[in-house]
C-alpha positions in Angstrom: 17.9 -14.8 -11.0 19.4 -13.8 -14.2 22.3 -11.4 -14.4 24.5 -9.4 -12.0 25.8 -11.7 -9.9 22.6 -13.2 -8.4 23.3 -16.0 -5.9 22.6 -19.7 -7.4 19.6 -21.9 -6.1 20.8 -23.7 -3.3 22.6 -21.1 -1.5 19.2 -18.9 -1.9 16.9 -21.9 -0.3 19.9 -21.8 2.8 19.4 -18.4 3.0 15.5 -18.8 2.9 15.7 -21.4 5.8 17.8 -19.3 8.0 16.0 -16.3 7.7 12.9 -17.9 8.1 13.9 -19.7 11.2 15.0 -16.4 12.7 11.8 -14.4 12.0 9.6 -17.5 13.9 9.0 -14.5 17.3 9.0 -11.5 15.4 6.3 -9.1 13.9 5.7 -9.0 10.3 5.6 -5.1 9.2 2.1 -4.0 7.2 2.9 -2.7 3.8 1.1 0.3 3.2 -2.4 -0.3 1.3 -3.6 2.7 -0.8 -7.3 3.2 -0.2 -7.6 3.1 -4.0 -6.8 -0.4 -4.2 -9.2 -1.1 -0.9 -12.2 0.2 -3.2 -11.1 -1.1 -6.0 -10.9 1.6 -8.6 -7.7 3.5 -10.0 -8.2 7.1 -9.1 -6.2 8.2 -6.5 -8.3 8.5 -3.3 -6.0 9.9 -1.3 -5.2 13.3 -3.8 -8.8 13.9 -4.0 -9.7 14.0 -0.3 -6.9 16.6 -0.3 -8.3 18.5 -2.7 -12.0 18.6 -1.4 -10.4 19.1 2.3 -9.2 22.5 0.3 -12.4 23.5 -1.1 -14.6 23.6 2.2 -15.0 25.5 4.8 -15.7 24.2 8.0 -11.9 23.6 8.9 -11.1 20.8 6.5 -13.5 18.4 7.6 -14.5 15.7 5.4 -16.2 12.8 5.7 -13.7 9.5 5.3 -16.1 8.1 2.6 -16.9 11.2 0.5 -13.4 11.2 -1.7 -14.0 7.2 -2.4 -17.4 7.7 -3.6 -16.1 10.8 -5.5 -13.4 8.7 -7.4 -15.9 5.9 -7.6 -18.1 8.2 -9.8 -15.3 10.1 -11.7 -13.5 6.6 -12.5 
């Protein structure tokens, strides 16, 4: 680590170990994944199943694929 005070190499490895060691019964927490990067395209997914949940009527039901296949095709 450059700059600001970042600790040297050695006590970082320590600090590693340690941590590691305490973590050996826990449970890692999931990051959130985006479902744009589960299908592999850059349009946001998400934004545009809100926004055809808005446009229809039959009480905001949309199918879970329909806003992946709609980005898939804008993209």
């Amino acid at each position: 680590m450059a700059g600001k005070g970042g600790k040297g190499q050695l006590a970082a490895k320590t600090a590693a170990r340690t941590t590691a060691a305490a973590d050996v019964g826990k449970e890692k927490k999931n990051t959130a994944v985006t479902r744009s990067s589960r299908a592999g395209i850059q349009f946001p997914v998400g934004r545009i199943h809100q926004h055809l949940k808005m446009r229809i009527a039959a009480h905001g039901r949309v199918g879970a694929t329909a806003a992946v296949y709609t980005a898939a095709i804008l993209e």
